[in-house]
C-alpha positions in Angstrom: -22.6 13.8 87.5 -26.1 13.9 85.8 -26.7 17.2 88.1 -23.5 19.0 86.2 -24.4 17.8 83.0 -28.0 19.0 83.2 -26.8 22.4 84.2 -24.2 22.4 81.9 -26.5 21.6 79.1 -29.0 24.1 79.9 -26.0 26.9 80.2 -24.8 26.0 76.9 -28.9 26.1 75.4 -27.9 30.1 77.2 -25.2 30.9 75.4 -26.2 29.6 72.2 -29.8 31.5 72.6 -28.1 34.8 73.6 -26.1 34.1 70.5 -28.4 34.0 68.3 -30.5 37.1 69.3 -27.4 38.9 69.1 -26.8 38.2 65.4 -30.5 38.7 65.5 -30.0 42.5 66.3 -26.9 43.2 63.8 -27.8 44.6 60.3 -25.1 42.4 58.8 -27.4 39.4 59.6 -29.9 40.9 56.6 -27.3 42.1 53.5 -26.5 40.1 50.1 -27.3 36.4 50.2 -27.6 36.5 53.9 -30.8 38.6 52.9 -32.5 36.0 50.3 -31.6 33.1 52.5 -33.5 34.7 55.6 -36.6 35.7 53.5 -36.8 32.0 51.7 -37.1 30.2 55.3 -39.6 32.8 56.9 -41.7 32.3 53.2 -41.0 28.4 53.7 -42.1 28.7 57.3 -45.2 30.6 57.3 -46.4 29.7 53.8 -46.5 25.8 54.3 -48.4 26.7 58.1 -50.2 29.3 58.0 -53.6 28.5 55.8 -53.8 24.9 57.3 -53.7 26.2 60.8 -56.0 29.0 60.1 -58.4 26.7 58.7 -58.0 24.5 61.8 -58.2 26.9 64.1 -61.4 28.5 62.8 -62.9 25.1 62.6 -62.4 24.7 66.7 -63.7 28.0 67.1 -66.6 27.2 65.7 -67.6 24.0 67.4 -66.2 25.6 70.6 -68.4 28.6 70.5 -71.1 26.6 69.6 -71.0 24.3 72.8 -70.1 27.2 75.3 -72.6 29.1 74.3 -75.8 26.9 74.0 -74.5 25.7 77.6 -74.0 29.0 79.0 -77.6 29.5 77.4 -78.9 26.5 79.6 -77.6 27.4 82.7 -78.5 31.4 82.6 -75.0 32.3 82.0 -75.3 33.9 78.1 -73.9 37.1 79.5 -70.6 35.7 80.9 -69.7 33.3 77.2 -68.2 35.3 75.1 -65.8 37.0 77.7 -65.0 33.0 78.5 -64.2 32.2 75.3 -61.9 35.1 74.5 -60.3 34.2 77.8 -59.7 30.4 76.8 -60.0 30.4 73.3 -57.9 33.7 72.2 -56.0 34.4 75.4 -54.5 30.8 76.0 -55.6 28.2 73.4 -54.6 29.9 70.1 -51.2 31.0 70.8 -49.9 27.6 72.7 -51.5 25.6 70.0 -49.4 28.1 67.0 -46.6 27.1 69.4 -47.0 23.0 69.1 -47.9 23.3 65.5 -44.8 25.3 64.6 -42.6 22.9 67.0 -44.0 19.6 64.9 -44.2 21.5 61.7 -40.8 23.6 61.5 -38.5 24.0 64.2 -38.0 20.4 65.3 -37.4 18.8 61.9 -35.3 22.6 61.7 -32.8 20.8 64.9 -32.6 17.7 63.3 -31.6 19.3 60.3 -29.1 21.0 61.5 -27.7 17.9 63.7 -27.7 16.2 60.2 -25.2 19.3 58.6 -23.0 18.9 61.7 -22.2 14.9 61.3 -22.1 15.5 57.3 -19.1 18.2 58.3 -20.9 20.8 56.8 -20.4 22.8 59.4 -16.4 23.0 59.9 -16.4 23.1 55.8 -18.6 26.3 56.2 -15.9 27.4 59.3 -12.9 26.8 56.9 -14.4 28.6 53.6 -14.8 31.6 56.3 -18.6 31.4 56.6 -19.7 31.3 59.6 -22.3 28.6 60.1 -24.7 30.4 63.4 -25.5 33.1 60.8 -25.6 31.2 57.5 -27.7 28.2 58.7 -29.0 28.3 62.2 -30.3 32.3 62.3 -32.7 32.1 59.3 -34.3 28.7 61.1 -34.9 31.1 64.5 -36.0 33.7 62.8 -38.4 31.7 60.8 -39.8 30.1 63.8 -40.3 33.1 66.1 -42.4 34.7 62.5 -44.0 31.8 62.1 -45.4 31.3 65.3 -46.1 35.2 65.9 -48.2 35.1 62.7 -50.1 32.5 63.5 -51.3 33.4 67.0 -51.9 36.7 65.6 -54.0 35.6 62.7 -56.0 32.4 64.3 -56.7 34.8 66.8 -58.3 37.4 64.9 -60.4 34.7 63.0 -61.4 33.7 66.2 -62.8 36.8 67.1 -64.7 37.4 64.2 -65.9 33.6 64.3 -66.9 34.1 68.0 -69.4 37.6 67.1 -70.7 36.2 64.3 -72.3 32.4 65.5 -73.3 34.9 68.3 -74.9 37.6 66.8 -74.8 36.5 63.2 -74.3 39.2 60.5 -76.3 42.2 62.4 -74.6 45.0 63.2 -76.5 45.5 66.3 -73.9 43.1 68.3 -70.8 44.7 68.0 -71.0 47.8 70.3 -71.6 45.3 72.9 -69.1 42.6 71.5 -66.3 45.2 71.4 -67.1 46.4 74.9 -66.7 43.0 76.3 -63.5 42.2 73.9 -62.0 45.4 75.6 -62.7 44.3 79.3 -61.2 40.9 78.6 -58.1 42.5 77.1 -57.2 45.5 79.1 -53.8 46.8 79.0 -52.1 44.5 81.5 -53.7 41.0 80.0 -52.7 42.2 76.2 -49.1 43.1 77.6 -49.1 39.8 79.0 -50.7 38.3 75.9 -48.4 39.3 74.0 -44.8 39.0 75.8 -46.6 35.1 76.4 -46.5 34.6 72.9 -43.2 36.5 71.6 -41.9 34.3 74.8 -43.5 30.6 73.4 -42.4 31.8 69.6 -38.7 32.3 70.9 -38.9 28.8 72.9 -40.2 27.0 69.9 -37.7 28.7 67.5 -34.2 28.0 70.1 -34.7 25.2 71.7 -34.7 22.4 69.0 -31.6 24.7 67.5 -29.7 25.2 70.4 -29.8 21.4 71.8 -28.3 20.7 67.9 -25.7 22.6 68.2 -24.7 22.4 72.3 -24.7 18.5 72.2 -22.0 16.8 70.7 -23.2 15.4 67.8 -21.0 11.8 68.5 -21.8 11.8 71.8 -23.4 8.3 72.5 -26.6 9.3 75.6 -29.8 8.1 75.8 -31.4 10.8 74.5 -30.9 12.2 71.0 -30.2 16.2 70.4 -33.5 15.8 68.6 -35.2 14.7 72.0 -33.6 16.7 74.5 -34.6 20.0 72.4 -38.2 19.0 72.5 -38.1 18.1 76.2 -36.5 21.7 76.7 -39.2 23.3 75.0 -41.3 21.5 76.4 -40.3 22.8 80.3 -39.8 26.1 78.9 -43.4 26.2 77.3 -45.0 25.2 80.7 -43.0 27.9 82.6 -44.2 30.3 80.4 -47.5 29.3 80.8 -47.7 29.0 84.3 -46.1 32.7 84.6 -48.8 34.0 82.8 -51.7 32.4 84.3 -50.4 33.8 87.9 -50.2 37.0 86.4 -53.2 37.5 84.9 -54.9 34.8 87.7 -53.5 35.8 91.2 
C-alpha cells in the first residue's frame, strides 16, 4: 500500500540517520585513513562553497539593506530597520539559503554518488574486503554537509552584520553602541538558542537526507521517483518543518 511504503521509507531514512550520528559520536570514525578521508571531503565541501556564497550573500545584503532602509526612511520607520533586517536577513534568510546552496552544491550530487557506488557493487566489494561502507563512504559526505552548511550560516551571517552597520552608519564609530544594543534585543537568549538548534537542525537535514534515501531505497527498484528525487523531496518536508517550528517559537 503506498501508505506502508511511505512509512516504511521514512522509518528506514530513521534508522539510517540514527546510524550515522552514531558512528558520528565514536572516535574510531576519525583514526588512520578514516581520518584523511573525513578531513578531504569537509576541505572539498566548504572550500568549493564557502567564498562564492560569502560573496553572494554580502551582495543581497547590501541591496537589501539598501531598500529597507531608504523605505523605512520614507515612511518614519528608520528606528525599527535594522532590528528588521537582522530578523529577516540574519535570523531566517541566511541560514535556509546556506541550506539550499549546500543541498544543490554538495549533498545531492553526495546521494547520487553514492546510489552510483551501490549499482557499480562497490559497496558489497567494500563489505567483503571487511570495510564497512556507512563509515568509509557515507559518514565523511554527512559530516561534510552538516560543516559546510554550519559554516556558512555562520559566516554569511557575520558579513551581514557588518554589511548592515556600515551602509547604516558608514565607517563612524559613533553607531555601534547603538547598533550592538539593537543586535542584542533582536538576539536574546531564547531567539539565538533557537537560531542556532534551526540551523544545526537544517545542516543535519541537508547532510542525511539525500544520503539516507541512497542507501534505504533499493537501488534496482523500478518507482517513479529516483533515490535522487525522493531525498530532495524529504529534505525538502523536513526543511519546512523546521522552519515552521521556529517561526512559532520565536512568533507565537
Amino acid at each position: 500500500m503506498p501508505v506502508a511504503r511511505w512509512l516504511g521509507g521514512w522509518w528506514r531514512v530513521a534508522q539510517f540517520s540514527a546510524s550515522m550520528l552514531s558512528l558520528a559520536a565514536s572516535p574510531a570514525s576519525y583514526r588512520g585513513e578514516q581520518r584523511r578521508i573525513v578531513a578531504h571531503h569537509l576541505v572539498a565541501g566548504t572550500g568549493s562553497a564557502l567564498l562564492w556564497f560569502t560573496l553572494v550573500a554580502a551582495l543581497a545584503t547590501l541591496v537589501i539593506t539598501r531598500i529597507v532602509l531608504v523605505t523605512a526612511i520614507s515612511y518614519g520607520l528608520s528606528r525599527y530597520a535594522l532590528e528588521m533586517l537582522i530578523r529577516v536577513l540574519v535570523l531566517e534568510l541566511i541560514p535556509l539559503a546556506a541550506a539550499f546552496f549546500v543541498a544543490v552544491q554538495f549533498a545531492l550530487p553526495a546521494g547520487t554518488e553514492i546510489v552510483q557506488l551501490r549499482r557499480r557493487g562497490q559497496f558489497a566489494a567494500q563489505q567483503a574486503a571487511g570495510i564497512d561502507p556507512l563509515r568509509r563512504e557515507l559518514l565523511p559526505r554527512a559530516l561534510a554537509g552538516v560543516f559546510t552548511v554550519l559554516m556558512l550560516a555562520s559566516t554569511a551571517g557575520v558579513v551581514a552584520l557588518v554589511l548592515a552597520y556600515l551602509v547604516a552608519h558608514g565607517f563612524s564609530p559613533w553607531g555601534l553602541a547603538g547598533y550592538t544594543r539593537t543586535v542584542g534585543h533582536v538576539m536574546s537568549p531564547a531567539v539565538a538558542l533557537v537560531f542556532a538548534l534551526k540551523t544545526l537542525l537544517f545542516s543535519l537535514a541537508v547532510a542525511l537526507m539525500p544520503l539516507a534515501s541512497a542507501m534505504a531505497d533499493a537501488p534496482a527498484r523500478r518507482v517513479r521517483a529516483g533515490p535522487e528525487l525522493r531525498g530532495l523531496i524529504r529534505m525538502l518536508a523536513v526543511m519546512v518543518l523546521i522552519e515552521l517550528g521556529s517561526l512559532m517559537v520565536n512568533y507565537l
